[in-house]
N, C-alpha and C positions, 0 to 999 in steps of 0.2 A: 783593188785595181781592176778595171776593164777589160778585160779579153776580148778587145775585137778586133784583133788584127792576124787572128787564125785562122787556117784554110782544114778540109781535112778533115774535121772533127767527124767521129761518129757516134752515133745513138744507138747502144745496146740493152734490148729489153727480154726481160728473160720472165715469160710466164710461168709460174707456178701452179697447182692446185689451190694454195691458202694463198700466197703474197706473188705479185710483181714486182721486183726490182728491177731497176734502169739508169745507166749511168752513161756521164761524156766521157768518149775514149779520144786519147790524141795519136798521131799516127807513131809513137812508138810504145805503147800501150800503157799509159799513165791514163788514169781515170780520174779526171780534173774534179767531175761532181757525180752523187748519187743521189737515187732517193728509194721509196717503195712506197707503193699503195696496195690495199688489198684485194684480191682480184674474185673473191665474194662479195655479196651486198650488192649487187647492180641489177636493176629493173632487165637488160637487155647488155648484147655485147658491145653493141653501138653507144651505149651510155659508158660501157667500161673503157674504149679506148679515147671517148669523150674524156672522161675524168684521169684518163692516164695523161691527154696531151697539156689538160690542164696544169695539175702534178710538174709534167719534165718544165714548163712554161715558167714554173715559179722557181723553182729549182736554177733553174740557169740564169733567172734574174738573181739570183741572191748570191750566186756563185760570181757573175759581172762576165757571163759567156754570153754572146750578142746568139739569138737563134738562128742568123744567117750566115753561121761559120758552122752549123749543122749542114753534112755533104750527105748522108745517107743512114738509114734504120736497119740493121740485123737485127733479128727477132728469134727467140728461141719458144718453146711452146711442144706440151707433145703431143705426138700423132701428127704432127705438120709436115706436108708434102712439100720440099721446096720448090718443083717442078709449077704445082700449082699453086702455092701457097695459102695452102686451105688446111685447117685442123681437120681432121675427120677422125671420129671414136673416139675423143680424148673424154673417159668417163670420171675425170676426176674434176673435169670446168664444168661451170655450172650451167652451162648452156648447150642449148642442142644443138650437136652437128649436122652440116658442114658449118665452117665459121671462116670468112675471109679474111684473113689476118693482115696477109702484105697489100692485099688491096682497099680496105679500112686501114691502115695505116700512114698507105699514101695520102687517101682523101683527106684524113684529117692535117696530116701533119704538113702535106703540100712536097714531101721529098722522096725519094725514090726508096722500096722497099725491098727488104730480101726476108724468108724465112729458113730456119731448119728443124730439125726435129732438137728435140733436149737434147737426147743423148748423144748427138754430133758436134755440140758447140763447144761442150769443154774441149775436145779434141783437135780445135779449129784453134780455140786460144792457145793449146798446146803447139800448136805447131805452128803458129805464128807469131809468140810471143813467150813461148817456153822452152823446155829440153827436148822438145821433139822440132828445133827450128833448122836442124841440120838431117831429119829424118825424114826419108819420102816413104820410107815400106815401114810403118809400125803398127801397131795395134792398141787403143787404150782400153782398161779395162776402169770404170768407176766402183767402187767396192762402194756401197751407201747405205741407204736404206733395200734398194734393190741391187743387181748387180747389171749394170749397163755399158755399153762397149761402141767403138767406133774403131772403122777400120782405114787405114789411109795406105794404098798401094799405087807407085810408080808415083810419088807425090799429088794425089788423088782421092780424097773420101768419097768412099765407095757409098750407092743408093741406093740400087736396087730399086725395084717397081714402089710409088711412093714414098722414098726413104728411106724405108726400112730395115735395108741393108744390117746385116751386124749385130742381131740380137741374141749374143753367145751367151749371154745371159741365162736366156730358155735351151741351151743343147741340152744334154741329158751325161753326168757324171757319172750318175748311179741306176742303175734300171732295176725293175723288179716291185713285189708288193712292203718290201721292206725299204723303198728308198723313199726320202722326206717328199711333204705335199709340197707342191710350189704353187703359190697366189695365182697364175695363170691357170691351175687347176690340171696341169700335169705331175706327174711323181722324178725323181732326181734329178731336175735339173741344177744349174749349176748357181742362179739365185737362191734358191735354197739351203746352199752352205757356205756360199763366200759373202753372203751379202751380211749387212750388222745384225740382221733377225738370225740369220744362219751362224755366224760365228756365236750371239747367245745362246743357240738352243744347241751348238755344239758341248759348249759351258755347261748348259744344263744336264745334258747326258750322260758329261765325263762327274758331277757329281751323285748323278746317280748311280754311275757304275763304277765309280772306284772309290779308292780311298785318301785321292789325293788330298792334302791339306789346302785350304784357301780364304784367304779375307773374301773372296764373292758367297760362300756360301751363307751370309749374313746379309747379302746382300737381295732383298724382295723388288725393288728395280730395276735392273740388270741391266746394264747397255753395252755396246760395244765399246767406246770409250772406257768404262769400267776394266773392261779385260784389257787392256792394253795397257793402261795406267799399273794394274798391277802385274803385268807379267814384266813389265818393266823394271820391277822392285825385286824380281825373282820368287812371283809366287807361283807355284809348280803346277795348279790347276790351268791358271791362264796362259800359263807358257806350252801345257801342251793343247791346248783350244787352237791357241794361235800355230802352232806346228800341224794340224791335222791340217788346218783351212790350206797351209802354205802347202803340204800336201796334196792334197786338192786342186787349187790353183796350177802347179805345176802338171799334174796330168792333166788335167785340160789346155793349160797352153801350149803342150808338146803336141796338141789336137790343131788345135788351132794353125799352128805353126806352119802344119802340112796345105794348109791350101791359101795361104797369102804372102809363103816365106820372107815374115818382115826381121826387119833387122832386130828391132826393139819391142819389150813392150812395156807398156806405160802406165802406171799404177795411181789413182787418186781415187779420194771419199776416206770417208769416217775409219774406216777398217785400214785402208790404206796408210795411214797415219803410224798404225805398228808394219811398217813395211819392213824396218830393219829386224824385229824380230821372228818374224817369216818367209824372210830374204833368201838363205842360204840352204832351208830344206826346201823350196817351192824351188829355186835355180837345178837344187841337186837332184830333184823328182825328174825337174823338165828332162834334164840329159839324160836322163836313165831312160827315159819313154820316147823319147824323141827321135826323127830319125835322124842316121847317123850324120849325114847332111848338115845341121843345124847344130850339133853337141858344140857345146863352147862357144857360139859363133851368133848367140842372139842375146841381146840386152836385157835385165830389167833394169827399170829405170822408175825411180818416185817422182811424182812430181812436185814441183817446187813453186807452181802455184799457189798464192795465198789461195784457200776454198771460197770464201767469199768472193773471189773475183774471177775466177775460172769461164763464169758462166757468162758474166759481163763482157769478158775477153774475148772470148768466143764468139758473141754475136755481134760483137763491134768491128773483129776481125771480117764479119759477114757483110757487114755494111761496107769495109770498105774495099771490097773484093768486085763489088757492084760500082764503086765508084772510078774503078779501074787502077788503084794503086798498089803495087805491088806489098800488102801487110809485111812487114818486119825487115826491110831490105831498104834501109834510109839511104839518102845521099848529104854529108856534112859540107860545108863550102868553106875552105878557109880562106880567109877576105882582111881584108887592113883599114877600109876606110868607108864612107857613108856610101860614095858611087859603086864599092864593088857588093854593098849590101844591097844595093837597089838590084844590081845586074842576080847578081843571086839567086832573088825572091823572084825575079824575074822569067830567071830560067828553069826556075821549079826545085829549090834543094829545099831539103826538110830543114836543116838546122844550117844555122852557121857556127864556124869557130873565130872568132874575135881575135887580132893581134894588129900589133903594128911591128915596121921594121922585119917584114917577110923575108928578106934579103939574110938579114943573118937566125934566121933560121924562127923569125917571132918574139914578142915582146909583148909586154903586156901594154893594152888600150888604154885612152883617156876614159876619163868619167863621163864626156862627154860623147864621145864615138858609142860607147856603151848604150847610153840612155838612145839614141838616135838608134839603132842598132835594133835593141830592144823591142822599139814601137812598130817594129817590122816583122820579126818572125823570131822561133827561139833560136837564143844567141847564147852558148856558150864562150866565155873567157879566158885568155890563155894567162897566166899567171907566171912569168917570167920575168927576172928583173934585170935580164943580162943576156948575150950571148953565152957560148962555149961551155962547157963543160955540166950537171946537175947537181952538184955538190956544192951546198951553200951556204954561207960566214953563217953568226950568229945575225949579222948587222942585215946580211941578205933575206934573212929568215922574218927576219921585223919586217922589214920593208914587203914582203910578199903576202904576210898575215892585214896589214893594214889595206894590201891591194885585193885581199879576198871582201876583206869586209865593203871595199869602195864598188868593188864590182854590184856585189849583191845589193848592196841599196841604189844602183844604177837600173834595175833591173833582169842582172843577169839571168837566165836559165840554169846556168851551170857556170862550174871552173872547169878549166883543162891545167895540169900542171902534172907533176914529177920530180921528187927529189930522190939523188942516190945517196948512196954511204962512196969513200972512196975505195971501195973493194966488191964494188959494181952488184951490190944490195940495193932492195928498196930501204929505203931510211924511215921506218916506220914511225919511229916520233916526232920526225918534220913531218910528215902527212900528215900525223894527225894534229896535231897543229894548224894546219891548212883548213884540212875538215871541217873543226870544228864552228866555221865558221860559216859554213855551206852545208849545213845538216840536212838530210833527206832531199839532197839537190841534184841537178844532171852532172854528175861528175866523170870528169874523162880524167886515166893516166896516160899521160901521152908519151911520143915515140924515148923519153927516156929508157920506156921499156927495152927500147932497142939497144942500149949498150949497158944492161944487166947483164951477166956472167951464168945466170942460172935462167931462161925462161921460165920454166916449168914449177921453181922456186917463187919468182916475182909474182908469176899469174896467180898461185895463193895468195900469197901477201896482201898481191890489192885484192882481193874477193874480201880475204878478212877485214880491211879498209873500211869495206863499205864503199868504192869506187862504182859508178854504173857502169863503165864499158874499158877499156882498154884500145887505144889507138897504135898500129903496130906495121912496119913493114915486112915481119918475122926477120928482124932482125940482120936483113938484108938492104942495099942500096935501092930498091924499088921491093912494091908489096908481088910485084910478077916475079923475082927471083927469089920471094922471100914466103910463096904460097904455101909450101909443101908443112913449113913450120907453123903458119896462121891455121890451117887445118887441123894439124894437130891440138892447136893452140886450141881450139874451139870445139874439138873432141871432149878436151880436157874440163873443159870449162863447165860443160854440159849443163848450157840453159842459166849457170851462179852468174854470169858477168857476160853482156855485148863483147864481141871481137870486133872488134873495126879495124880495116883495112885500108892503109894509107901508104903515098910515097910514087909518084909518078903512074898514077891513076886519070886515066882519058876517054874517050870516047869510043875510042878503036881497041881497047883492053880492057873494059871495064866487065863486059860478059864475060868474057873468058878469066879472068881474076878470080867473079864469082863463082863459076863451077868451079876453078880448080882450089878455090881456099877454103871457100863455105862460110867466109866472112857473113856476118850478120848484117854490116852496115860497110860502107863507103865513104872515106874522105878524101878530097880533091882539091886539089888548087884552082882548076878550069881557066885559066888565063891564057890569053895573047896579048901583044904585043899592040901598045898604043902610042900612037903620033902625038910628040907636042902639038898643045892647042896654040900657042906664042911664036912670034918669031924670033927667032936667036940671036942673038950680038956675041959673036967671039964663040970661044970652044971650051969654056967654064962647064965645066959640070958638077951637082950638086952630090955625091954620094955615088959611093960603089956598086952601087944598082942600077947607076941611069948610066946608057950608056953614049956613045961621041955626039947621038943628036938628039938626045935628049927624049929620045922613046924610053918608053915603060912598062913592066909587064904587069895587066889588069884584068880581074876576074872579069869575064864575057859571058855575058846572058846566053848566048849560043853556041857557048861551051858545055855548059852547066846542063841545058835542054839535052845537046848531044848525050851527055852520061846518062842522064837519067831516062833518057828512049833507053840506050843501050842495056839497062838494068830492068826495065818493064816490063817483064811477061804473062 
């Protein structure tokens, strides 16, 4: 199928030493296509972003993504100024510095460019499309092959004179002629022990100084991965490697802590992978060390980033920061028919939610509204076969399975649906029922959630679903008297499931909704009030919705603009 009816996209390129990867992000961070070339073997740099535009060129022909729903380039790369957008000292590319990145990328590619350094961009996807989306003050640390960090204070990544803000990496842990060499070529720093080199040669010390028993010491390979796989099984050598590093970590971020006091901090990369088994001595280090200010009152947090996509995410995120839309903060339009799709697209919503029969509260679409629907932007489906109540016959159950399937070969995006148990449970094996018919789709549970008996119960339930996001007014007659729960709701969540925030949602409350819930996304009806086009004979009216003269309430393009100014910062 064609993708050319997408606005938004961005192009995320994430330089390496050995490979370039580069993928389309869409604006709520689905990565439609990827590819990689290798970023050795090129005569000049100008022939390597040559042979990169070719690469993304072919790529998106095969994927049927049109290059002119390409809106902007985030680039990651390191040593990269984003001020200026120039590599400088990056001694692992194979070319001499300086190297104009954002500005070769524009010439070639013809769209506007951003850069950052590497180790800022996983941070970027974090906190634009991760567990760090309700975090302004945190700190991520990458545990990898080296140890790399980003700092975001007052909802802000910090840069410092070209970037380079935030390289906690090289502080110093250990001082003295007995603390380890670090690659940078000072002695204790904190690369040196938490990174996957430094958790091995942690491994390797503890078998020469003790007597612990361990499947590694057979082991002539060694990697980090290795030690975490088996302290996992309970072998006592890797479980105490992984205990010193968590050690470690903790005195130093009880360091750290003192001059950014973030709320959270953020753990990804290869070592990071055993996080829960150096979770609770690195937590229990921090408080002991820290000051008393902070004891209990800062987060760790894994992140839940696939690693292959962090980086993608990241710079995609960067592209569309330039493009001036606000990354991870959608607007959804719920709409009923082909004119309120047009007004819609019109007025600038990310997604629509698909129904008919708005009036009693939604219904599910024709095949045909769908497909019409479709060719315009993505369209989520509400899958309802009825008014009143979420509790549904066996016969209703059929009927809404063959309405998933008719969606999805319509072209839908997604389903929106919700079924309860009658003791105001989610109904786990009518969902999944539903599911299985819309595997790995945009999938909404919608405001059923609101007359569940347990929130905090249902929000697992659907994570375990496999739901994308959750649509909610917390459980209240509007999502503004219902903030205080969706907040929490989105605490809880942390980064597993979108919170979106629905239920008498406008122009004149839609910023203030979002500070105070911290909703990830927005749903809205956006309508006024329309004059029949006809003139009338007599005082018939056709349905409970229209009222003596035959006006109607219909989504407005200059509704929809209104929210989404009002959410734009």
């Amino acid at each position: 199928m064609k993708i050319n009816n997408m606005s938004g996209l961005t192009l995320g390129v994430d330089i390496g030493g050995t490979n370039t990867v580069f993928g389309v992000v869409d604006a709520e961070g689905n990565i439609l296509a990827r590819g990689a070339i290798r970023t050795t073997g090129h005569a000049s740099f100008t022939e390597f972003i040559s042979v990169l535009h070719t690469h993304v060129l072919h790529t998106l022909t095969d994927a049927g993504i049109d290059y002119g729903a390409i809106g902007a380039i985030g680039a990651g790369a390191p040593c990269l100024s984003p001020e200026s957008g120039m590599i400088e000292g990056a001694v692992n590319l194979p070319w001499p510095s300086p190297l104009p990145l954002t500005a070769e990328l524009e010439r070639v590619f013809g769209i506007p460019a951003a850069g950052e350094n590497d180790a800022n961009v996983a941070a970027l996807g974090e906190k634009c499309y991760g567990v760090a989306r309700d975090l302004d003050n945190f700190i991520m640390l990458t545990l990898g092959t080296g140890v790399g960090s980003a700092i975001f204070c007052d909802g802000r990544l910090l840069h410092g004179r070209k970037g380079l803000a935030g390289e906690l990496g090289h502080t110093h842990i250990r001082r003295g002629e007995g603390a380890r060499q670090c690659g940078c070529g000072e002695r204790g720093c904190l690369d040196a022990y938490a990174s996957a080199r430094g958790l091995v040669m942690t491994a390797r010390e503890l078998m020469m100084s003790s007597e612990l028993p361990s499947v590694l010491r057979d082991n002539a390979d060694l990697g980090a991965a290795d030690i975490g796989e088996a302290a996992a099984t309970g072998d006592p050598l890797a479980q105490e490697a992984l205990r010193i590093t968590g050690k470690l970590l903790g005195e130093a971020c009880a360091d750290f802590a003192a001059f950014s006091s973030p709320e959270a901090f953020v753990f990804f990369g290869g070592v990071a992978n055993a996080f829960p088994l150096f979770n609770d001595v690195m937590t229990d280090e921090f408080n002991r060390r820290c000051l008393s200010i902070y004891r209990d009152k800062v987060r760790f947090i894994h992140s839940a980033l696939p690693e292959a996509d962090a980086a993608l995410l990241g710079t995609a995120a960067l592209g569309r920061m330039i493009m001036g839309e606000p990354a991870g903060v959608k607007l959804e339009i719920c709409t009923g028919d082909p004119e309120g799709v047009i007004e819609a697209m019109r007025g600038g919503a990310d997604r629509v939610e698909l129904c008919s029969g708005l009036a009693e509260g939604g219904l599910t679409p024709s095949a045909a509204v769908i497909r019409f629907a479709a060719r315009q932007l993505p369209v989520n489906v509400l899958i309802r076969p009825r008014a009143g109540d979420f509790v549904y016959t066996p016969a209703e159950l059929d009927v809404m399975e063959d309405d998933v399937r008719m969606a999805v070969e319509a072209g839908a995006n997604g389903i929106v649906t919700g079924v309860l148990t009658p003791d105001g449970n989610v109904d786990m094996e009518a969902c999944r029922r539903l599911l299985q018919h819309a595997v790995s789709m945009d999938n909404t549970f919608h405001r059923a959630f609101d007359m569940t008996i347990d929130p905090f119960k249902a929000l697992e339930d659907i994570i375990s679903l496999g739901f994308k996001r959750i649509l909610t007014s917390g459980q209240q007659a509007s999502a503004v008297e219902g903030a205080d729960l969706i907040s929490e709701l989105k605490k809880r969540a942390a980064g597993r499931i979108i919170i979106m925030a629905g239920a008498g949602v406008n122009p004149d409350n839609a910023a203030a909704l979002l500070s105070a819930s911290h909703a990830d996304e927005l749903h809205a009806s956006a309508r006024s009030i329309r004059r029949p086009s006809i003139v009338r004979a007599g005082n018939a009216t056709m349905g409970s919705s229209e009222v003596a003269d035959g006006s109607r309430a219909a989504t407005d393009a200059a509704v929809v603009a209104a929210i989404k100014k009002a959410i734009t910062r």
